[in-house]
N, C-alpha and C positions, 0 to 999 in steps of 0.2 A: 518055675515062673508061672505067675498068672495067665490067664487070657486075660481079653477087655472083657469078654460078656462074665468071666468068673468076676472079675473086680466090680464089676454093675452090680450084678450079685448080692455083694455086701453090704452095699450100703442101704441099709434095712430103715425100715420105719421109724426105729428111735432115734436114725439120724437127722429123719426130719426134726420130729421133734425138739430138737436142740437146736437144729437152726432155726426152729420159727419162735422157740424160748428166744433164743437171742435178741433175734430183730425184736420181738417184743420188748425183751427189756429196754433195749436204745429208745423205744416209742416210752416205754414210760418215765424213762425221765427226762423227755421233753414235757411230756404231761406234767410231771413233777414242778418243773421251774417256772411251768406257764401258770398253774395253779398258784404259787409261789408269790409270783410277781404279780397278780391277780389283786389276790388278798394285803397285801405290803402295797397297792396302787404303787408300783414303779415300772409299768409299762410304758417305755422310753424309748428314745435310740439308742442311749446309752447302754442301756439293759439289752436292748433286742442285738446292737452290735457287737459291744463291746464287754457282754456281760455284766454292767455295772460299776464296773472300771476297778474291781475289787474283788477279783478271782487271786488266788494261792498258789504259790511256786509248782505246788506240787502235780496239781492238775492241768497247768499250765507246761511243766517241764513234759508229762507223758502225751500229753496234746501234740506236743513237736515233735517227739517220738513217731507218736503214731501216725503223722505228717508223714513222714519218710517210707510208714511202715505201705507200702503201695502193692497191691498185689501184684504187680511185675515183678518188684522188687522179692518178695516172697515164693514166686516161680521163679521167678530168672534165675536169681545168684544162683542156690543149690544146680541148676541146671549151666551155667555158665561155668561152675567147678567142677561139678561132672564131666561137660563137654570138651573146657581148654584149660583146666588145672588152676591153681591159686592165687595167680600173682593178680587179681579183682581187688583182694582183699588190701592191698596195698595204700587203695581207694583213702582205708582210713585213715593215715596218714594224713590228708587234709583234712579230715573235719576240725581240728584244733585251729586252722589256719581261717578256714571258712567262717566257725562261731566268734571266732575272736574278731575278725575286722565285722562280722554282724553287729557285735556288743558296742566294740568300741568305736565302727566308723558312721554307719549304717543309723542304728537304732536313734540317734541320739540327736540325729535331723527330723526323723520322725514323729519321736518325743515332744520335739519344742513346739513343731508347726503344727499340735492336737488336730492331727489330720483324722478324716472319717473313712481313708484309702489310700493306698502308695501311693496313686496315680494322681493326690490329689495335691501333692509335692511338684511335679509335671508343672500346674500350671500355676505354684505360686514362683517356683524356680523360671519358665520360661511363660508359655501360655495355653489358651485351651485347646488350639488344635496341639501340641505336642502331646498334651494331657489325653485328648482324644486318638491321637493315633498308637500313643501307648498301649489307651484301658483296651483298647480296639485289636489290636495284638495279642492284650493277655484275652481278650473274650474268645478269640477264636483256637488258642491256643487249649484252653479249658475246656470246651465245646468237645472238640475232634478229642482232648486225651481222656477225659471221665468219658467219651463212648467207649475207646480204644479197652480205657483201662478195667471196665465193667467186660464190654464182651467177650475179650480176650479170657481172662480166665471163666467167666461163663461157657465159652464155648469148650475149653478144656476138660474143662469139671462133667459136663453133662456129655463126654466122650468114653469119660472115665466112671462116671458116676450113675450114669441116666438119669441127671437132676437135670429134667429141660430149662435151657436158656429162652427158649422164649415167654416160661413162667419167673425164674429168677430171675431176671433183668427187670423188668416194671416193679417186682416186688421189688428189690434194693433201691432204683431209685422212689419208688415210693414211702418207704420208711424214712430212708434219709432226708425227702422234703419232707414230712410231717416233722418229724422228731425238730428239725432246724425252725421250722418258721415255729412251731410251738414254744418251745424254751432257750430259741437265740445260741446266744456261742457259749452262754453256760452249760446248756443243752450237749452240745457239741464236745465242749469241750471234758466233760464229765461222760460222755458217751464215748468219746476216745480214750480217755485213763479205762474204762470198762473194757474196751475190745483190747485195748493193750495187754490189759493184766492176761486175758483171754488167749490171746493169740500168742503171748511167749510163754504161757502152759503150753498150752497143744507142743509147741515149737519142742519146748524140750521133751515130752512125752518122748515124740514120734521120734527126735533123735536118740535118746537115752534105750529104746526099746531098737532101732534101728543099729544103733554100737552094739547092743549085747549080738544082735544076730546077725552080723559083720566080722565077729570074733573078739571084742572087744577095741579100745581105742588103740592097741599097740599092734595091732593086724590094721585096719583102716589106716595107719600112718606108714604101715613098709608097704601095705599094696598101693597108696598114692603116691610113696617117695622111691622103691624102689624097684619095682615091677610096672609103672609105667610114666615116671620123672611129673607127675602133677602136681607135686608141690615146687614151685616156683614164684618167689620172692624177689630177686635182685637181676631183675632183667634190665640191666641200664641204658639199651640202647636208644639211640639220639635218632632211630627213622620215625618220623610221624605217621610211614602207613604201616607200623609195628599197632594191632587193635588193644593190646595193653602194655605197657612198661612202666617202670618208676617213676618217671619223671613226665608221660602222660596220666596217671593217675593220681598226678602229687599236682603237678601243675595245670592238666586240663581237668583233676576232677576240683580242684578249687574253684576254678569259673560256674565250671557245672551246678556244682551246690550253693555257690555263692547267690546265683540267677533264683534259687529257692527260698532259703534263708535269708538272704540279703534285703530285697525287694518285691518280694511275690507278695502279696496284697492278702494270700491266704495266711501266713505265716507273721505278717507286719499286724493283723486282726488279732491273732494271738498277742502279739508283745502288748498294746496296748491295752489290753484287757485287766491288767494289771496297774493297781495302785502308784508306785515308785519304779523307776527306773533301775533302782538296786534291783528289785525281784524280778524284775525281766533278764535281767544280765546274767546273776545268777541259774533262771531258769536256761538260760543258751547254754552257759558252759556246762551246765548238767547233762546237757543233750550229747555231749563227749561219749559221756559212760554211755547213753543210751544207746544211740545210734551206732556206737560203735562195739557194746554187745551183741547186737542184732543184727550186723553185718557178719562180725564172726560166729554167730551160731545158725544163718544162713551158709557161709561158707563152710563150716564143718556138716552142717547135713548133707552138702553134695558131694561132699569126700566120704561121708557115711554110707551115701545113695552108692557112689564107686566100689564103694569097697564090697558094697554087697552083691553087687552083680558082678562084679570082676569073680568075687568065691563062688558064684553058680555059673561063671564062664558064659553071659549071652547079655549083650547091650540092648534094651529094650527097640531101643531107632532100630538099629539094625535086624534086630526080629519083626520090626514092622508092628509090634504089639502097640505102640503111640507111633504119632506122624507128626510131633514136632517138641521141639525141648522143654515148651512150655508145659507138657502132660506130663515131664518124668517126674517128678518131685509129687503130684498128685496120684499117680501108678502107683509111687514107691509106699507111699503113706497105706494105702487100700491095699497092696503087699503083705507089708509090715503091722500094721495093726485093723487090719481089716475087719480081723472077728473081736476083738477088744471094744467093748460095746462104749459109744458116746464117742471116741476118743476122733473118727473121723469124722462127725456131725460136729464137733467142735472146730477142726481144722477148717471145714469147708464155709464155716461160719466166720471163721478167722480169717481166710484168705478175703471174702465177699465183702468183709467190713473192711478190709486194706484198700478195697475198691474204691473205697467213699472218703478216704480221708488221708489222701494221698497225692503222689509226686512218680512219675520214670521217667521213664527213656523212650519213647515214641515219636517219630519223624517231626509233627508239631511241637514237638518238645526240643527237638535238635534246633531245628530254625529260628525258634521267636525269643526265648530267653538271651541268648547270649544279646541280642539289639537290644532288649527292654533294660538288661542289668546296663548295660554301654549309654543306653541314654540319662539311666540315673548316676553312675559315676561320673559322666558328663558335666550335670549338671553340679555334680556334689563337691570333683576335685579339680573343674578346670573353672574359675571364677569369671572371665572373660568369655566363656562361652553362651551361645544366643538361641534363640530359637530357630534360625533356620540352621543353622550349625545342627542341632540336636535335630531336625527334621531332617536335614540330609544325609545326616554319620546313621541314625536309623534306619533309614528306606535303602542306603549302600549296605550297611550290614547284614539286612535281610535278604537281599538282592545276592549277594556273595552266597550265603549260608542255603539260602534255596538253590541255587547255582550246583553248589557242590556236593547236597542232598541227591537232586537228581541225577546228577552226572555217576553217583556211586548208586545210585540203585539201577540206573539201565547199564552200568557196568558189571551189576552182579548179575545182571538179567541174561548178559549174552557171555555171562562166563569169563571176562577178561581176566580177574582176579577174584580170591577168594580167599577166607578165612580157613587155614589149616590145623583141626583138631586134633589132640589125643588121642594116641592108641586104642584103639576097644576091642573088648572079647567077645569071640562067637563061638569057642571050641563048645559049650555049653549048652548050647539054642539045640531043640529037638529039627529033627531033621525035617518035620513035615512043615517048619516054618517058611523054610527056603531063606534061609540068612546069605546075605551077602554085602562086604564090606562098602560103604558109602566110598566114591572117587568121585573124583576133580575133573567134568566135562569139559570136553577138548572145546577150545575158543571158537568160537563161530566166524571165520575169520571175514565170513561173506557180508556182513553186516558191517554199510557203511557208518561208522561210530569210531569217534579218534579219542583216544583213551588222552586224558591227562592227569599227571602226577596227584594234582590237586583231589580230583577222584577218589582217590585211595588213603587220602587222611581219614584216620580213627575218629569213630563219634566224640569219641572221650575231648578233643581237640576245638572242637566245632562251639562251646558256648566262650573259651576265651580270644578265639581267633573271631568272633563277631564283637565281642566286649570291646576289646584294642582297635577294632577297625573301626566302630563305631566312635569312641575317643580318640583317635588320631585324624579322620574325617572332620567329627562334628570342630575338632576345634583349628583346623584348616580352614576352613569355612568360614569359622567366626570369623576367625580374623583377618581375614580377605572381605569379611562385609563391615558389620558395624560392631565389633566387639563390645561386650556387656562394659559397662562406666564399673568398674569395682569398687570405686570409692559408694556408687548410690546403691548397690546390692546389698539387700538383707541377709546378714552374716549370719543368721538363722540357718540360711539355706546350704550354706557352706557344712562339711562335716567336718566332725576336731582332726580327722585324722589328716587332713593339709596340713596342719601346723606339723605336726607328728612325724613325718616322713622324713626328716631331716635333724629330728631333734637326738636321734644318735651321732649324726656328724660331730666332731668338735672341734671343726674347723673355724674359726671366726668367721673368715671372707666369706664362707658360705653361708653358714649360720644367720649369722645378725642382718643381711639383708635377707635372706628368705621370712624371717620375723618381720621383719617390716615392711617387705608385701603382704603379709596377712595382715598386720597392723592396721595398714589402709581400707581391707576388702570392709568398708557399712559405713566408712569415717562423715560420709554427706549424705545418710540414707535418712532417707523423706518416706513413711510409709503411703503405699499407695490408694485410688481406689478400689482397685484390683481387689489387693491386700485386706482393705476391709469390709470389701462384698463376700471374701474368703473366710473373713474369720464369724461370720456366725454359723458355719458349716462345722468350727471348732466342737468338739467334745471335751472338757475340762476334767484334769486327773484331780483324783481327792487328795493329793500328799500338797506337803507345802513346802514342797523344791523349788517352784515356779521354773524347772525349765525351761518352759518357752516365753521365760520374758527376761532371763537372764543368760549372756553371752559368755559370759566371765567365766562358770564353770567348765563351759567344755574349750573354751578359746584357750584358754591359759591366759589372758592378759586380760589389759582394758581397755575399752573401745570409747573414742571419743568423740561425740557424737555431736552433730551441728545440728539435728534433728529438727522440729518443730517452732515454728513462731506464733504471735498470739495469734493473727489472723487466723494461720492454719489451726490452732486449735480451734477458731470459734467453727470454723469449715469441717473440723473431726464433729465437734457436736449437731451441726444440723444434717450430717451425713447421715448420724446414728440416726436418726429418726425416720429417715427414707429407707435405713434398711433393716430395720427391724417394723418396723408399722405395727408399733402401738405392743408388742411382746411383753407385759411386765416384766418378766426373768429376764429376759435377754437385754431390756434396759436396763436393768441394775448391773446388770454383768457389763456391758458396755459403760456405764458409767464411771465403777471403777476404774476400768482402766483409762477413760478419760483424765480422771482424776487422777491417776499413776502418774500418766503422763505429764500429766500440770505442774506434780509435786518435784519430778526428775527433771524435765528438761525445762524448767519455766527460765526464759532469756533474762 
């Protein structure tokens, strides 16, 4: 086994090299696009946000990819296989569950209301403190995890590497602000399909060379399965402080991932970047395959990682050679292909770009999603729900989940309970190491702290037990106040999948009045002026679906609409002119649909 300072060692000059090729390259095709857009004069929001509204499945599907691909996630798994055996992997199991209600429930609220932001759904659904206490949530949520998720493996790498973190850290975020404001989210998103391609080479390299020198794949699979039981699958038990089982990874990692894909502003900026609502949809369920190759060939390199220190008999932790689990999988690479020239300046390159263009697991991550997805389900599947409903079921669900956050971290602090790992070998470790097995400190019993059950719920738990609190709060609430009129509610804002939820029953009693509750939700909707202070913030797709003027395809029915009288149209037309002031494009754009409206609902 290595030292540190031998693994420092290795990482030679041409590894820089590669890592400052890389970030270079991400810098030049923001240059690329900017130059681009430049010369084609389409320097826009549209361009700058949403790439032009006319990006390709393909670039788009590996963009979401590499969304997930988060350097946590890139350290963690292999080191969470390592440390507590397989059943992580399980995880994948929901993502079919997760992209599918993205497609079909999600997406297609966002589509119609050509929002320029999730949050900007918030306040045509309720209003703009709800809009603001959301975007306010996701700000600080993003803030604290792009530190966590930069320093965190910086500090790693420059343990294992002596690549100092207090040069690489300014340097990533500084590329990644040029590259972005330079060439927008084509930029971005063309820069992620790049580190993609990048980071699952390395990935298989470093496994492919790690199996051969493990014994190959049928020695890694008997020393995980039967020399110290780490492969496990069908852990079905029903205790919530069990940190992973089936049916916490099936049903607490759907919330989880849903809080990402669903609604996350980073990921809803991707869907819209695309022409038609087909290619966004398709681009989701593509991300099946992706996400979920990349989850299992993180979890076989930490069975790879096991296999190969169990054959030299000495756990790194345990030899003290890294001080935390984040550094094994970085050890094992500088290990394993340490003198293999380029192949660890690529990794380290890969990991760094997972920094930038990503999603985990870190305390502000625990807390704030699970209330953000709660307020948009809120808004999307309870039709009667109001703004302080949505104010109150947010600030309780925060309130609960920060609750239960700290209550488990000052309970891991004085020892009350703890996460019990796998086996590990030391007969191996040289003796001047001083190996000695990790144990479970006795409870401090002196420290006045009263443990509760609540405490010892799994992370994994914590974004759907805010979601539900949040929607069984916010719509208690409503309707102890002033519940939303459904008949006046822009059925826009509703998602198709209410209709949907019942349309397996086929029960008539149930059936046919639940249809005609939906029937009513827009039946006397008067567009607001809310609504049309809102819509010139619109950004219009180039297909000619018209989504968002037409109900019919995602409702399944017809909506019969008492809409508009002439007065109020002549009040639509002198409205347009206070808000737009004087816009040529934006008058004609407006105009139209004046005139839409004239031709559809004229009394």
């Amino acid at each position: 086994m290595l030292t540190r300072q031998e693994a420092i060692d290795k990482f030679g000059p041409e590894e820089y090299v590669i890592f400052g090729l890389t970030l270079g390259i991400s810098i030049l095709i923001g240059a690329f696009f900017a130059i681009k857009s430049y010369c084609n004069k389409s320097i826009d929001t549209k361009t700058i946000l949403l790439g032009g509204g006319d990006m390709g499945i393909f670039p788009m599907t590996l963009s979401l990819v590499a969304s997930f691909m988060s350097a946590i996630t890139l350290l963690g798994t292999p080191a969470e296989v390592y440390v507590d055996g397989t059943q992580y992997i399980v995880l994948i199991l929901s993502y079919p569950l997760v992209l599918a209600s993205t497609a079909e429930w999600y997406l297609p609220v966002f589509w119609r209301l050509k929002v320029t932001t999730s949050y900007e759904y918030l306040e045509w659904r309720f209003n703009k403190a709800v809009r603001f206490l959301g975007a306010l949530a996701f700000t600080f949520q993003m803030v604290i995890y792009m530190s966590i998720v930069v320093f965190a493996p910086a500090l790693a790498l420059e343990q294992l590497t002596g690549f100092s973190s207090d040069q690489s850290i300014p340097i990533i975020f500084s590329v990644c602000v040029v590259y972005t404001s330079m060439g927008g989210m084509k930029a971005v998103m063309w820069t992620d399909t790049f580190q993609s391609f990048m980071m699952f080479a390395s990935f298989i390299a470093i496994i492919v060379k790690g199996n051969y020198d493990a014994g190959g794949s049928y020695a890694v699979f008997d020393k995980n399965y039967n020399k110290s039981n780490r492969i496990e699958l069908f852990n079905f038990d029903l205790d919530m402080r069990k940190r992973h089982t089936v049916f916490g990874l099936i049903i607490g990692g759907y919330f989880t991932w849903l809080t990402i894909y669903g609604v996350n502003q980073t990921q809803v900026q991707r869907y819209l970047s695309v022409s038609k609502i087909e290619t966004a949809k398709k681009a989701i369920y593509w991300n099946i395959l992706g996400i979920g190759s990349l989850l299992g060939l993180c979890a076989y390199a930490g069975m790879v990682m096991f296999g190969f220190y169990s054959e030299i008999g000495c756990d790194p932790l345990a030899a003290k050679v890294v001080d935390k689990k984040d550094q094994l999988f970085p050890f094992f690479v500088m290990e394993i292909v340490g003198d293999v020239p380029l192949i660890p300046g690529f990794f380290v390159a890969g990991v760094f770009s997972g920094a930038l263009m990503s999603y985990g697991f870190v305390y502000p991550v625990k807390i704030l999603p699970g209330p953000i997805l709660g307020v948009f389900t809120l808004g999307m599947f309870i039709p009667q729900a109001n703004s302080i409903g949505a104010i109150v079921g947010m600030l309780s669900s925060m309130f609960l989940t920060t609750w239960m956050c700290v209550g488990q971290t000052v309970g891991r602090y004085f020892k009350y309970f703890d996460t019990k790992h796998k086996e590990i070998y030391i007969d191996g470790c040289p003796k001047e190491l001083n190996v000695t097995l990790p144990t479970l400190k006795v409870p401090d019993t002196s420290a006045s702290y009263y443990l509760l059950p609540i405490y010892e719920v799994s992370y994994i738990w914590y974004g759907g037990i805010a979601t539900l609190l949040c929607v069984v709060v916010g719509t208690i609430v409503s309707f102890f106040t002033t519940p939303q009129d459904i008949s006046k509610l822009n059925p826009n804002l509703i998602s198709p999948g209410l209709r949907s939820i019942f349309d397996w029953i086929m029960i008539p009693f149930i059936k046919k009045p639940w249809h005609k509750y939906i029937d009513s939700i827009g039946s006397k909707y008067i567009i607001s002026d809310k609504e049309l202070e809102l819509m010139q913030n619109q950004i219009l797709h180039t297909d000619d679906e018209n989504e968002g003027d037409n109900m019919d395809m995602d409702m399944g029915h017809k909506i019969n609409h008492a809409y508009i009288s002439n007065d109020e149209k002549y009040n639509l037309r002198k409205t347009r002119q206070n808000i737009f002031n004087g816009g040529i494009l934006k008058i004609l754009i407006w105009e139209s649909k004046v005139l839409m409206i004239d031709y559809i609902y004229w009394d």
